[in-house]
mmCIF file as Biopython writes it, N, C-alpha, C and O atoms, coordinates in Angstrom:
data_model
#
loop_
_atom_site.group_PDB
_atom_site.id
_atom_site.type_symbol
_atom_site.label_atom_id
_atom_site.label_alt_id
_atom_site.label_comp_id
_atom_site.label_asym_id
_atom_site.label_entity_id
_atom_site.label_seq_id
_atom_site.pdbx_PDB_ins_code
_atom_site.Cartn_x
_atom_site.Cartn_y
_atom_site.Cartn_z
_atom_site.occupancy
_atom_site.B_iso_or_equiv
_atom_site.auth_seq_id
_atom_site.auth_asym_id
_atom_site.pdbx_PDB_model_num
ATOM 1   N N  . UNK A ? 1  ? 56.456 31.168 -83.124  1.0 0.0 1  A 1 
ATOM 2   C CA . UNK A ? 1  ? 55.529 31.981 -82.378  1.0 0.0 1  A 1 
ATOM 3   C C  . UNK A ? 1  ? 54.256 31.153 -82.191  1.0 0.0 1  A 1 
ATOM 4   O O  . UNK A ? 1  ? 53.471 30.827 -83.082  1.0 0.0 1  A 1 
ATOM 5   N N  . UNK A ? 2  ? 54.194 30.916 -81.116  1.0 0.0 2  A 1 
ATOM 6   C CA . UNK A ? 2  ? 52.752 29.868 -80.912  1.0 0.0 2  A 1 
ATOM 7   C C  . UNK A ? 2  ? 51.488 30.306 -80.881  1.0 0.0 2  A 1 
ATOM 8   O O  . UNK A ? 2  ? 50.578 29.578 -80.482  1.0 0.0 2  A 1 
ATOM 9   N N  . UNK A ? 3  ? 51.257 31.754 -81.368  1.0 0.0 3  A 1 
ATOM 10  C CA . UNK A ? 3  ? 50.140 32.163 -81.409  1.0 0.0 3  A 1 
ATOM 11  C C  . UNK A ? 3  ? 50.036 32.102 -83.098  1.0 0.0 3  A 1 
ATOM 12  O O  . UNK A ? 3  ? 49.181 31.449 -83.696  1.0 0.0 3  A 1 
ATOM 13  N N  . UNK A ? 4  ? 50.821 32.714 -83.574  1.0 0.0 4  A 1 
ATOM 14  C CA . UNK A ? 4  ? 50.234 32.797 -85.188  1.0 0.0 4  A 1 
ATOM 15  C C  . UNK A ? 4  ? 49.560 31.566 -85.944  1.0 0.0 4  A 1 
ATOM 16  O O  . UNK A ? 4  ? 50.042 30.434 -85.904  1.0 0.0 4  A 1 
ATOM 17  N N  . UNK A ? 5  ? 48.703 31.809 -86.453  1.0 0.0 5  A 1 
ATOM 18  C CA . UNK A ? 5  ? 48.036 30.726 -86.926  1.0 0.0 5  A 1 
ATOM 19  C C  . UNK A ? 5  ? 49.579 29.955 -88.375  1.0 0.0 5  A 1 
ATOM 20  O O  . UNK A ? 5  ? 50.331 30.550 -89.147  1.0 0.0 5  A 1 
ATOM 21  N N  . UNK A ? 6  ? 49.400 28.700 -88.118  1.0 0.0 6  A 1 
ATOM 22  C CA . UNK A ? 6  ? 50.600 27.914 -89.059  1.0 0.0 6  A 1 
ATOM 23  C C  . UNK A ? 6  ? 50.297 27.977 -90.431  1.0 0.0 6  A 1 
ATOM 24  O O  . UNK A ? 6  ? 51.239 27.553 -91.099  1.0 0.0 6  A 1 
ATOM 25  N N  . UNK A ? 7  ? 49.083 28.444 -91.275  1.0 0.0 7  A 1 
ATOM 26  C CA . UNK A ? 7  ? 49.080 28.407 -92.486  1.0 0.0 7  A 1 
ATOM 27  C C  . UNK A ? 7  ? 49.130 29.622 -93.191  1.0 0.0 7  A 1 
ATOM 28  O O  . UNK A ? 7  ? 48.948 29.777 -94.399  1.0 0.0 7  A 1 
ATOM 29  N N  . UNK A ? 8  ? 49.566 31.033 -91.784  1.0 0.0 8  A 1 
ATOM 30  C CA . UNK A ? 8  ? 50.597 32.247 -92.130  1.0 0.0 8  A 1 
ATOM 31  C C  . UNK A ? 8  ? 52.361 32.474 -91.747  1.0 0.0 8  A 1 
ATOM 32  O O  . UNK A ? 8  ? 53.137 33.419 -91.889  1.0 0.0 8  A 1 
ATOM 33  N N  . UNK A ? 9  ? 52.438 31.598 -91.404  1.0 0.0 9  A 1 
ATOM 34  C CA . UNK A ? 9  ? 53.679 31.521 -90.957  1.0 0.0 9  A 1 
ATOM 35  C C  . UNK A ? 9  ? 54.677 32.471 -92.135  1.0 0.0 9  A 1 
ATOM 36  O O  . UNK A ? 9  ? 55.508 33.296 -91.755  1.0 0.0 9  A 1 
ATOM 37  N N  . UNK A ? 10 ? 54.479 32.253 -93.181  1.0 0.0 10 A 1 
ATOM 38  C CA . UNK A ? 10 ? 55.161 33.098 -94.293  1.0 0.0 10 A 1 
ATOM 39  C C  . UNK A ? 10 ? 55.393 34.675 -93.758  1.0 0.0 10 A 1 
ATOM 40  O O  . UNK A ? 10 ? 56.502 35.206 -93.820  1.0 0.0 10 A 1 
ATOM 41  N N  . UNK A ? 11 ? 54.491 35.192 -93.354  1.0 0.0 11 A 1 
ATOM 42  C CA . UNK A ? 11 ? 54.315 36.678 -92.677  1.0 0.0 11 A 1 
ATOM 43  C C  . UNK A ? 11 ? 55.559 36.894 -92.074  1.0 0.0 11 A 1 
ATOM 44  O O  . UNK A ? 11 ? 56.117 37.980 -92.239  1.0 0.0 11 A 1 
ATOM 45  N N  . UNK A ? 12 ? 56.129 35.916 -91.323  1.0 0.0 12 A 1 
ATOM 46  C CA . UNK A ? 12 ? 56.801 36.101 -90.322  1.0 0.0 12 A 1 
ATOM 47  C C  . UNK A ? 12 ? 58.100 36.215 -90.979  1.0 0.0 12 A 1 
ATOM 48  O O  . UNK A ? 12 ? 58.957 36.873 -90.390  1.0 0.0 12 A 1 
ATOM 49  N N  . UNK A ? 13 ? 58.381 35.693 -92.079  1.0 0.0 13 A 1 
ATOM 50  C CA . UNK A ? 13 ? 59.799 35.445 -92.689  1.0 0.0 13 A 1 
ATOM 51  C C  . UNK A ? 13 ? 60.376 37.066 -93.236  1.0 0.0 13 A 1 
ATOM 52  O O  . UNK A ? 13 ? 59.817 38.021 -93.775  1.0 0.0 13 A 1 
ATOM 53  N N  . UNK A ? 14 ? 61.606 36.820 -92.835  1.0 0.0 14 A 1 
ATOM 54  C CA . UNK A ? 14 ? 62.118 38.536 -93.262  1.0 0.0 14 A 1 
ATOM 55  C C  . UNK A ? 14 ? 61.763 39.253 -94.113  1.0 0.0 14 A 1 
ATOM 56  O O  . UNK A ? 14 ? 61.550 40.440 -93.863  1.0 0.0 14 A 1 
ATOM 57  N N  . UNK A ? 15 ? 61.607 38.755 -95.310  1.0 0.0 15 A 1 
ATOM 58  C CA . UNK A ? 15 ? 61.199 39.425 -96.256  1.0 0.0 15 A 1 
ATOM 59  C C  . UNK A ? 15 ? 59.663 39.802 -96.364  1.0 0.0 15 A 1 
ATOM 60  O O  . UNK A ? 15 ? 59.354 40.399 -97.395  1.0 0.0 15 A 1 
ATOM 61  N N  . UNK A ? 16 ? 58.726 39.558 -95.513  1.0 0.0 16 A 1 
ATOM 62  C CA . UNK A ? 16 ? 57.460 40.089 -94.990  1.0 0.0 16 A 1 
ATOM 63  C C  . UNK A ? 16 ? 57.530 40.793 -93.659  1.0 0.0 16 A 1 
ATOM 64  O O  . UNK A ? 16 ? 56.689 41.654 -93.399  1.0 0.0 16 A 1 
ATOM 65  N N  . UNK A ? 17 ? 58.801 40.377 -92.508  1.0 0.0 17 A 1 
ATOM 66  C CA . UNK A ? 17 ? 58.428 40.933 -91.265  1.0 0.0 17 A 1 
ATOM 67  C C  . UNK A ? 17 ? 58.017 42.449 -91.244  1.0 0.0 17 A 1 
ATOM 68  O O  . UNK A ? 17 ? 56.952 42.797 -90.734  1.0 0.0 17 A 1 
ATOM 69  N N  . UNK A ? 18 ? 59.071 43.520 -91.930  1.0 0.0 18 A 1 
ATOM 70  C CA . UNK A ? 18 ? 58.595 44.999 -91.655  1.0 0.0 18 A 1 
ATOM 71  C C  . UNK A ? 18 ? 56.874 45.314 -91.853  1.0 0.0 18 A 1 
ATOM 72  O O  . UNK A ? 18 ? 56.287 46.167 -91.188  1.0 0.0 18 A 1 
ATOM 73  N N  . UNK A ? 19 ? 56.267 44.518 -92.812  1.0 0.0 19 A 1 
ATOM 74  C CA . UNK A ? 19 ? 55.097 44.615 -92.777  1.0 0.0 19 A 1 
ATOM 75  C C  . UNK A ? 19 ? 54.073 44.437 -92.507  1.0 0.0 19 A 1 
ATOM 76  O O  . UNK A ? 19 ? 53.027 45.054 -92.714  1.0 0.0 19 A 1 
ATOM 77  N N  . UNK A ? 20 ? 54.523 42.818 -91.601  1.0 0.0 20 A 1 
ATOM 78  C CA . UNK A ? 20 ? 53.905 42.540 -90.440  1.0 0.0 20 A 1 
ATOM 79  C C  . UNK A ? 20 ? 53.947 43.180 -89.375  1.0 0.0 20 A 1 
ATOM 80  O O  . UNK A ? 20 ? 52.928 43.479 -88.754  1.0 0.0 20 A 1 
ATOM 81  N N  . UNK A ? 21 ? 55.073 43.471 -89.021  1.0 0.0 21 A 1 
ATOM 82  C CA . UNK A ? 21 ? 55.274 44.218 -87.265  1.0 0.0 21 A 1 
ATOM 83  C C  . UNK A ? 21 ? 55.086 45.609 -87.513  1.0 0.0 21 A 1 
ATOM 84  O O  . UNK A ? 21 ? 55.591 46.350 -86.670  1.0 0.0 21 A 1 
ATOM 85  N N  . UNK A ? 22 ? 54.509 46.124 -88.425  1.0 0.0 22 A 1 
ATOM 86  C CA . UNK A ? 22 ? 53.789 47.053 -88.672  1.0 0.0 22 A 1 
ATOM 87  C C  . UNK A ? 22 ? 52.368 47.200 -87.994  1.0 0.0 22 A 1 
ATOM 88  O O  . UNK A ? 22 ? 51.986 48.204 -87.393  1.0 0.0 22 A 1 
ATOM 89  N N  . UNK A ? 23 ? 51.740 46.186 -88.162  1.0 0.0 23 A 1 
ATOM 90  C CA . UNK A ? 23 ? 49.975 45.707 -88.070  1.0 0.0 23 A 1 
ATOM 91  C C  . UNK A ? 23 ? 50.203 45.107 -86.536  1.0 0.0 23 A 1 
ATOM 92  O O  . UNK A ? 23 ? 49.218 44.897 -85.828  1.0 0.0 23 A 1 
ATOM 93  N N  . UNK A ? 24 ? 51.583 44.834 -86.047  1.0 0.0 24 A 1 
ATOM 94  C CA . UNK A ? 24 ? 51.342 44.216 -84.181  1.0 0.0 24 A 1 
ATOM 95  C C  . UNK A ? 24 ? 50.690 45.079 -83.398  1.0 0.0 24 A 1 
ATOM 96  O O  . UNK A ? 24 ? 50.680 46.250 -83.778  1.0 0.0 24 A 1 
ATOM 97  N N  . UNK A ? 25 ? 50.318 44.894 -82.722  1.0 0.0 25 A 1 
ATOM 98  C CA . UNK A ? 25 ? 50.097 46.039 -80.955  1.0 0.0 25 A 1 
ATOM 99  C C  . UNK A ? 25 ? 51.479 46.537 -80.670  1.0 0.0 25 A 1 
ATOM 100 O O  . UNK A ? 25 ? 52.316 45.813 -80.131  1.0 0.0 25 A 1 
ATOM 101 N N  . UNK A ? 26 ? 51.703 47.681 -81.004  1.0 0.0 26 A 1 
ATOM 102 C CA . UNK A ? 26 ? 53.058 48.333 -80.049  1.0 0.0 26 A 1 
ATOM 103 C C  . UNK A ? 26 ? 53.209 48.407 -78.980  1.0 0.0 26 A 1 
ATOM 104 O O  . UNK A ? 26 ? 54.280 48.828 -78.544  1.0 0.0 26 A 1 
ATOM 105 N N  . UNK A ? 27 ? 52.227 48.039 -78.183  1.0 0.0 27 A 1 
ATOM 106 C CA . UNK A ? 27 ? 51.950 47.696 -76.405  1.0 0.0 27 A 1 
ATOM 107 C C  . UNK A ? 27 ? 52.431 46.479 -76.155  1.0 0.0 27 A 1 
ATOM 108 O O  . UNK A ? 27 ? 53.406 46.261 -75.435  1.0 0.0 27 A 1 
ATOM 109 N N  . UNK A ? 28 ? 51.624 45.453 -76.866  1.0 0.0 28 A 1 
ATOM 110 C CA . UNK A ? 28 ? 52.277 44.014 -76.921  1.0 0.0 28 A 1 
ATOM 111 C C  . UNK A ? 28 ? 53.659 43.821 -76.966  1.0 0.0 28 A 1 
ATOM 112 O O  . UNK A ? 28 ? 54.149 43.196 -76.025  1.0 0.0 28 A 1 
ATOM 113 N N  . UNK A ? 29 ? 54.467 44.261 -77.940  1.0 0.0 29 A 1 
ATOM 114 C CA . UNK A ? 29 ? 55.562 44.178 -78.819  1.0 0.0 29 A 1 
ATOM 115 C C  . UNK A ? 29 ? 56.916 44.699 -77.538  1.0 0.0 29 A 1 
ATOM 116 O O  . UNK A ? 29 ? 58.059 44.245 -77.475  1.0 0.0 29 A 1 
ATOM 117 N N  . UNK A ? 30 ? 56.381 45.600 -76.783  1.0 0.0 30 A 1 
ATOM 118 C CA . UNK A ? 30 ? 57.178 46.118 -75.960  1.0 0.0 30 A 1 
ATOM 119 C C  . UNK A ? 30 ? 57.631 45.293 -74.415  1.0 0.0 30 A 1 
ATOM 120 O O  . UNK A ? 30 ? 58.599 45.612 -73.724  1.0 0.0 30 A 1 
ATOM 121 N N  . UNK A ? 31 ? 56.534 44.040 -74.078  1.0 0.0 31 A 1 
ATOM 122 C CA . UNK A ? 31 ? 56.935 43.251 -72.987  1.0 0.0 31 A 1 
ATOM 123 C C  . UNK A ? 31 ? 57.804 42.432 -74.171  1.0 0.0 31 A 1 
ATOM 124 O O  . UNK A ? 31 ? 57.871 42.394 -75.400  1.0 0.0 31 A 1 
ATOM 125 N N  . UNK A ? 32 ? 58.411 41.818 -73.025  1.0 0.0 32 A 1 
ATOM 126 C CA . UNK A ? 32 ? 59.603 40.480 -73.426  1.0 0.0 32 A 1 
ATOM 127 C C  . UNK A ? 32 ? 58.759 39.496 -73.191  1.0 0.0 32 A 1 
ATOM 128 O O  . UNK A ? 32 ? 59.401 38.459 -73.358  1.0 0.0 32 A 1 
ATOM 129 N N  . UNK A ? 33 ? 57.577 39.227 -72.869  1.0 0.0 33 A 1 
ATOM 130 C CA . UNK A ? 33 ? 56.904 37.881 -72.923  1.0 0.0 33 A 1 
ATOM 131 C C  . UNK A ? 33 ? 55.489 38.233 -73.109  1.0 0.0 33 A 1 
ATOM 132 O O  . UNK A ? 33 ? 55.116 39.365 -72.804  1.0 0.0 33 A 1 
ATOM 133 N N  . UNK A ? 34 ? 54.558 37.247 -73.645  1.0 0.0 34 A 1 
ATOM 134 C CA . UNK A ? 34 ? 53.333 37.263 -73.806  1.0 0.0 34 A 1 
ATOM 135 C C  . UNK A ? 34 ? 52.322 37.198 -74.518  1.0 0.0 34 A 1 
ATOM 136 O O  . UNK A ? 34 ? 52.686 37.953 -75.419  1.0 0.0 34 A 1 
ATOM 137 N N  . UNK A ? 35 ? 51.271 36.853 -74.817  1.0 0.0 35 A 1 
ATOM 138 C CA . UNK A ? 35 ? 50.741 36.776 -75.836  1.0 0.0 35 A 1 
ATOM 139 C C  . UNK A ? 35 ? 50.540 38.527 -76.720  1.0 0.0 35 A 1 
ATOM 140 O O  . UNK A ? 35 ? 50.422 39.683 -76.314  1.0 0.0 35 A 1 
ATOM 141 N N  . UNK A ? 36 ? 50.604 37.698 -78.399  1.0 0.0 36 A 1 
ATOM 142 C CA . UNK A ? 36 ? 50.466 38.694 -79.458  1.0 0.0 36 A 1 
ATOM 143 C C  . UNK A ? 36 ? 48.497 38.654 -80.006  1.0 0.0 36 A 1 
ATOM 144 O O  . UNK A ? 36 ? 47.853 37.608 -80.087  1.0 0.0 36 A 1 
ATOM 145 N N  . UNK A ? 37 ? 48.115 39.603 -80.204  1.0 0.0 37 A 1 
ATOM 146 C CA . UNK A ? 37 ? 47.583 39.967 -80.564  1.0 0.0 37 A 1 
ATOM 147 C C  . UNK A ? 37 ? 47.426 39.425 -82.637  1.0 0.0 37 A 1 
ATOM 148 O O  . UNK A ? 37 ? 47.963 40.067 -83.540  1.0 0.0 37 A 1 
ATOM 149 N N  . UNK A ? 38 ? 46.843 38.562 -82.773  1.0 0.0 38 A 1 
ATOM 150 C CA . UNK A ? 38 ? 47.316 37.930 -84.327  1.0 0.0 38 A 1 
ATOM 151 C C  . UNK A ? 38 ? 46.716 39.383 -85.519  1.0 0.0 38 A 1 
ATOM 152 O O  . UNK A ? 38 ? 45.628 39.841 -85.171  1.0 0.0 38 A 1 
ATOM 153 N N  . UNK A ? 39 ? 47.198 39.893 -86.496  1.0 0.0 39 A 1 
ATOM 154 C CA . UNK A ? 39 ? 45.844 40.980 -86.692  1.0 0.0 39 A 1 
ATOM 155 C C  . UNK A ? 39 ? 45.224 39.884 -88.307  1.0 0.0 39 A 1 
ATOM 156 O O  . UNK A ? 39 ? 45.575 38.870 -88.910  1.0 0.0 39 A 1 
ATOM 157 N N  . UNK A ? 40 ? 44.316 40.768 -88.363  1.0 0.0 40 A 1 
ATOM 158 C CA . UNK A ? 40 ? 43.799 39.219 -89.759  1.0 0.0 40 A 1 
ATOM 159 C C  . UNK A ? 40 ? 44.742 39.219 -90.599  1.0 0.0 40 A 1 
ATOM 160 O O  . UNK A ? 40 ? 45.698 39.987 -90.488  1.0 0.0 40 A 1 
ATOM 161 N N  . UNK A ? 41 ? 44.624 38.397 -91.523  1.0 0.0 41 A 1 
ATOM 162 C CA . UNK A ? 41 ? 45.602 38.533 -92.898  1.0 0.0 41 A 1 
ATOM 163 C C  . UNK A ? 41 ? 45.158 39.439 -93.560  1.0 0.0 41 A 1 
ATOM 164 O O  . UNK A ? 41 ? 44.034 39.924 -93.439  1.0 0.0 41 A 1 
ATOM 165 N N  . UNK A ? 42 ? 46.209 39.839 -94.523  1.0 0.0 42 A 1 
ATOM 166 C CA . UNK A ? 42 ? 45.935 40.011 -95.437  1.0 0.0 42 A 1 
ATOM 167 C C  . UNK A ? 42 ? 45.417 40.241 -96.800  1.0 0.0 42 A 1 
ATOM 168 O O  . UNK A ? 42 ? 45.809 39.357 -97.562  1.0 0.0 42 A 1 
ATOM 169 N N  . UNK A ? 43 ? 44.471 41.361 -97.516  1.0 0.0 43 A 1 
ATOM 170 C CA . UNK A ? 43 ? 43.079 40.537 -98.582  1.0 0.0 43 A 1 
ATOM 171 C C  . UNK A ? 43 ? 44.373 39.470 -99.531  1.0 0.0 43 A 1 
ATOM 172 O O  . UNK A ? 43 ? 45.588 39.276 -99.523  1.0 0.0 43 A 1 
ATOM 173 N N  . UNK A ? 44 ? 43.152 39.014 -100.263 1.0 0.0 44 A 1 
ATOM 174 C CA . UNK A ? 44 ? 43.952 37.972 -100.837 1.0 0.0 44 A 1 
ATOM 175 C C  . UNK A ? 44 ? 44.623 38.998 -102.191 1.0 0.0 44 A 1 
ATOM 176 O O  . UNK A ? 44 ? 45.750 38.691 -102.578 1.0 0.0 44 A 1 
ATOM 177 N N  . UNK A ? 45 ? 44.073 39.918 -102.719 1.0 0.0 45 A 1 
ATOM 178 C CA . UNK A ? 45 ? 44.863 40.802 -103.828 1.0 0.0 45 A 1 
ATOM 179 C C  . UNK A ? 45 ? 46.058 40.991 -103.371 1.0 0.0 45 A 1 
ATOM 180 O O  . UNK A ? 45 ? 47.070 40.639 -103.977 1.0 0.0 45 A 1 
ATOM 181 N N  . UNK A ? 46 ? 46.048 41.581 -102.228 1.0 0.0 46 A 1 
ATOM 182 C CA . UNK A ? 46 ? 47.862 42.059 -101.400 1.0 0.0 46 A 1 
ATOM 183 C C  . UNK A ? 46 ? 48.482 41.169 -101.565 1.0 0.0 46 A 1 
ATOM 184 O O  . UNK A ? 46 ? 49.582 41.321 -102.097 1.0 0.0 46 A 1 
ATOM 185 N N  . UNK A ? 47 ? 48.032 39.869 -101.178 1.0 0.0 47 A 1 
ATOM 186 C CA . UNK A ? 47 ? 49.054 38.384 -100.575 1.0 0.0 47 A 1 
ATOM 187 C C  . UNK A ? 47 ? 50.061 38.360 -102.122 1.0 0.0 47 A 1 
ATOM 188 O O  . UNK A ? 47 ? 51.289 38.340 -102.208 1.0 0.0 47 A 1 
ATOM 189 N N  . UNK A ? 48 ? 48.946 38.373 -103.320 1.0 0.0 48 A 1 
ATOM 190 C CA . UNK A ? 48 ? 49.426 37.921 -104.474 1.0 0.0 48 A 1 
ATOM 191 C C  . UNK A ? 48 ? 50.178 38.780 -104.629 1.0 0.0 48 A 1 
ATOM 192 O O  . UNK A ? 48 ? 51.297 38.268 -104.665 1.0 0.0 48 A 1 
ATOM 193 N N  . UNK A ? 49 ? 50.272 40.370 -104.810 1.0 0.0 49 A 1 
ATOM 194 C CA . UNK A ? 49 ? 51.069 41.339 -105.527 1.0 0.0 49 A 1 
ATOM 195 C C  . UNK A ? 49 ? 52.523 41.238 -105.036 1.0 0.0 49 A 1 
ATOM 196 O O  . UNK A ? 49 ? 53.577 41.363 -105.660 1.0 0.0 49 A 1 
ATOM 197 N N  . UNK A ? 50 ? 52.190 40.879 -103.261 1.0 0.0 50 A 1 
ATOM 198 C CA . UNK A ? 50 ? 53.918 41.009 -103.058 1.0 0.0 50 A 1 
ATOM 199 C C  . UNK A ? 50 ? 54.513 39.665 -102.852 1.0 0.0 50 A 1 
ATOM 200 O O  . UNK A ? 50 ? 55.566 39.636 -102.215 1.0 0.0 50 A 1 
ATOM 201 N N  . UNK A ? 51 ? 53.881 38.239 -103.402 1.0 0.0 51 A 1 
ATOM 202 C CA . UNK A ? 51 ? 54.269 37.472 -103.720 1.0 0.0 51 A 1 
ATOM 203 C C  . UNK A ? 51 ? 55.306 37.323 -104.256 1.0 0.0 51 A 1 
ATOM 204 O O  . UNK A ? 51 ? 55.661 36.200 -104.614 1.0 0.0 51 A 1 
#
């Protein structure tokens, strides 16, 4: 995905996606092409717990 910034790329992997494509634009998500909307990360407490 050439928008997500590369030092989240982890987000994207299955075992994070439901909780990412949670936080997408459901407007976005619904064309077949185009730019995404990135939303921020994560605090850093979350990142660790479901580490």
């Amino acid at each position: 995905m050439p928008y997500w910034p590369r030092e989240r790329y982890l987000e994207l992997a299955p075992r994070y996606w439901a909780r990412t494509r949670a936080r997408l634009v459901a407007e976005e998500m619904k064309l077949p092409l185009g730019p995404i909307t990135v939303p921020p990360p994560f605090p850093a407490e979350e990142q660790r717990a479901t580490s």
